[in-house]
C-alpha positions in Angstrom: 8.9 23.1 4.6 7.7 24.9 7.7 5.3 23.6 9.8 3.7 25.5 13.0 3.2 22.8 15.4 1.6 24.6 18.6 3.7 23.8 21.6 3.6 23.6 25.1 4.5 27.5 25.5 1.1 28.5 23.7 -1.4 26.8 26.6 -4.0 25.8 24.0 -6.5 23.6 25.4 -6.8 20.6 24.3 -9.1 20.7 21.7 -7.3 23.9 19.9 -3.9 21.9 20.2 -5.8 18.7 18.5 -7.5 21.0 15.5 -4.2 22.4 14.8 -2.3 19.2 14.7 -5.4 17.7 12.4 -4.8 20.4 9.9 -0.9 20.1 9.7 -1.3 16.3 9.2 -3.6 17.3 6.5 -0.8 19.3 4.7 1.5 16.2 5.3 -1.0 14.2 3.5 -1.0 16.6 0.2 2.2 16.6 0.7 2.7 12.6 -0.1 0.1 12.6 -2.2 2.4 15.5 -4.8 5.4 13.3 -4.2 3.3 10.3 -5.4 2.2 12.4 -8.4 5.9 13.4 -8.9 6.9 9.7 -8.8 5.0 8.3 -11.5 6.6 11.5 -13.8 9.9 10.4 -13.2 12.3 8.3 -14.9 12.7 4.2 -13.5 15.6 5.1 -11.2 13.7 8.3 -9.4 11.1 6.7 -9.2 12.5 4.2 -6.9 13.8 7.1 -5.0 10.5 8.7 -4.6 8.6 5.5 -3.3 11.3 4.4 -0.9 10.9 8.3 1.0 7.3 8.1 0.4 7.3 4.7 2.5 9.4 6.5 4.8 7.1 9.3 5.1 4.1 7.9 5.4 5.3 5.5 8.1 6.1 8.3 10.1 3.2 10.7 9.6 1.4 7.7 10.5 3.4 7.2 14.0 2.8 10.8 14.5 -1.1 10.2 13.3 -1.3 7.3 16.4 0.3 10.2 18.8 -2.1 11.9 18.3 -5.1 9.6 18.7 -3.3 8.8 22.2 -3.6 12.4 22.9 -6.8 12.4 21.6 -7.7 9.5 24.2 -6.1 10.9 27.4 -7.9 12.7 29.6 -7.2 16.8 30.4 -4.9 15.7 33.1 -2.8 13.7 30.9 -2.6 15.0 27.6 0.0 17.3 28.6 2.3 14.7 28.9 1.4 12.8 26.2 1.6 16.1 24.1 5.7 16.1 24.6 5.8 12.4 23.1 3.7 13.6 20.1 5.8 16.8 19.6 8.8 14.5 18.9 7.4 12.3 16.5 6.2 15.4 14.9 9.7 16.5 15.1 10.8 13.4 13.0 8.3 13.5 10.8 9.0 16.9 9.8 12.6 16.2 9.5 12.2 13.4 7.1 9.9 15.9 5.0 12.1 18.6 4.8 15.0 16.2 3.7 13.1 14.2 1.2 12.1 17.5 -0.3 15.5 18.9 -0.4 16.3 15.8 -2.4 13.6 15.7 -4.6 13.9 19.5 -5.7 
């Protein structure tokens, strides 16, 4: 899965960076919500499978989601920094996506 999270290089303001970030998150989100679908098709034992990386994932798009509220909070000096601590939980996040769906294909 490829995600295009807008980085430092790009100089978005603010508000750009924030609306792009909003709509990847959304993506995440259909993304759990087909794995969830997926789960309830699949026998006892992958089932079990799909909800422990569906925990997983959602803890993590959630840590990403509370990134992005700080950056949402800090002021145009400060987002800047904040944006690098967001940017690796977005990293994780889309790690743990791309190997839950190499597992799951």
């Amino acid at each position: 899965m490829s995600t295009q999270l807008p980085t430092n290089e790009q100089n978005l303001s603010k508000q750009a960076y924030e609306e792009k970030v909003k709509a990847q998150l959304e993506k995440f989100n259909a993304q759990i919500d087909e794995m969830k679908a997926k789960a309830k098709q699949a026998k006892a034992e992958t089932e079990i499978e799909y909800h422990s990386q569906i925990e997983e994932l959602t803890a993590k798009r959630d840590a990403a989601f509370n990134k992005l509220e700080e950056l949402q909070k800090a002021g145009e000096d400060a987002w800047k920094d904040i944006q690098t601590g967001f940017e690796l939980a977005w990293k994780d996040l889309e790690m743990a996506f791309e190997d839950a769906m190499k597992k799951f294909q």
